[in-house]
N, C-alpha and C positions, 0 to 999 in steps of 0.2 A: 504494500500500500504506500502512496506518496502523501506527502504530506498535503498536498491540496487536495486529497481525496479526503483523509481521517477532516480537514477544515470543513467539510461541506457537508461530510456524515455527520460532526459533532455541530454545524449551525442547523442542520435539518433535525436534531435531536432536542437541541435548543428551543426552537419553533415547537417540536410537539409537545414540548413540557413546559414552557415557562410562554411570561405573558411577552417575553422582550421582541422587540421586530428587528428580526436578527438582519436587516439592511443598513442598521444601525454599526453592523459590526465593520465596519472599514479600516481595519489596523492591520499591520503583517504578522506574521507567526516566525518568529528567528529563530532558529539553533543555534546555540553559541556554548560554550565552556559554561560550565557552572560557578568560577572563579569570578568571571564577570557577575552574571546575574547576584550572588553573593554579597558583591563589594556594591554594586546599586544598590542590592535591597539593604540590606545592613551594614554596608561598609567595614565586609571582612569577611571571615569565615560564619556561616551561619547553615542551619539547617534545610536549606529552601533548592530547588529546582527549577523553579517558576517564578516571574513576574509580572507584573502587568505593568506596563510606562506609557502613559500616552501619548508621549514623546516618539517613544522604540518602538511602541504594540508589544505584543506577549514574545517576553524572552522564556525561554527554554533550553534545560540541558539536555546533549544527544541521552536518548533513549531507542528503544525499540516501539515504532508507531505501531504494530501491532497487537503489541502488549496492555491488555486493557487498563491497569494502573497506570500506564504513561497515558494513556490515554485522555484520563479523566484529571491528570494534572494539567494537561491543556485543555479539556474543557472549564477548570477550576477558573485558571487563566483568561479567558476567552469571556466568562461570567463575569469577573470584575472590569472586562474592556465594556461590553454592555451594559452594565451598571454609570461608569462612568459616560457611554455615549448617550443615554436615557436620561444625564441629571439625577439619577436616583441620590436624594438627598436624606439620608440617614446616617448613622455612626457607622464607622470603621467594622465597628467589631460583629456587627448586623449584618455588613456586605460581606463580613467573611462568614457569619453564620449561612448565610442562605447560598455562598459559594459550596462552604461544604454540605450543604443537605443536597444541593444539587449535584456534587461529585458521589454523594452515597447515592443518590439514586439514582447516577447512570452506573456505576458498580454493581448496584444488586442488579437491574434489568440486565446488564450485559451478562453477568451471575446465571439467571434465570434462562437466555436466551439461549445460553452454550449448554447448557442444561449441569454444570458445574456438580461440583459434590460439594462443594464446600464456598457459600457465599462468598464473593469481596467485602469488603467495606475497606475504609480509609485504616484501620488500625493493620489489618493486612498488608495493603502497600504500603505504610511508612514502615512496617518492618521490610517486607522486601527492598523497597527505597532505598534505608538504609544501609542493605550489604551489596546494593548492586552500583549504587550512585554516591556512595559519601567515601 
């Protein structure tokens, strides 16, 4: 899969689940080092993989776009560029709550879809994350 394929499968998934009007979404999707996105988002080493800049659009570190955890870290991403391209005017920590209930709930459908044994949720990826990306 290329990456402008997972962008069109994850704004078409966007659309079906949330109210945003994903035309909204007009920012690019980078890949870059994690070392970068890091020093942006916290200026240094920090836990993170993703960003959202609306300067840059969604930085991201190389992952496997197949992999449905990488996945839903750029959809995470992609949630706070819509947020910011909508105005949505709420606290920080609001736009991150509704970023993660929207990355659990494209985890468990994708969960469900593959017919998995064993749900995702985000505490699954940040472990996997962890030993594959830090």
């Amino acid at each position: 899969m290329t990456l402008s394929n997972l962008i069109f499968i994850l704004l078409v998934w966007i659309s079906n689940n949330t109210d945003y009007q994903i035309s909204k979404f007009d920012y690019s999707v980078n890949i870059i080092d994690k070392k970068i996105i890091q020093e942006k988002a916290c200026n240094g080493k920090c836990p993170i993989v993703g960003f959202f800049d609306p300067n840059d659009g969604v930085l991201i570190a190389k992952g496997n776009l197949e992999e449905p955890c990488y996945q839903s870290i750029i959809l995470h991403e992609m949630i706070h560029a819509l947020q910011f391209a909508s105005n949505k005017n709420i606290e920080n920590a609001f736009k991150e709550l509704e970023a993660y209930s929207l990355q659990n709930l494209y985890l468990n459908q994708i969960s469900e879809k593959k017919n998995l044994l064993k749900t995702l949720n985000l505490k699954s990826c940040r472990s996997n994350q962890h030993n594959r990306l830090f």
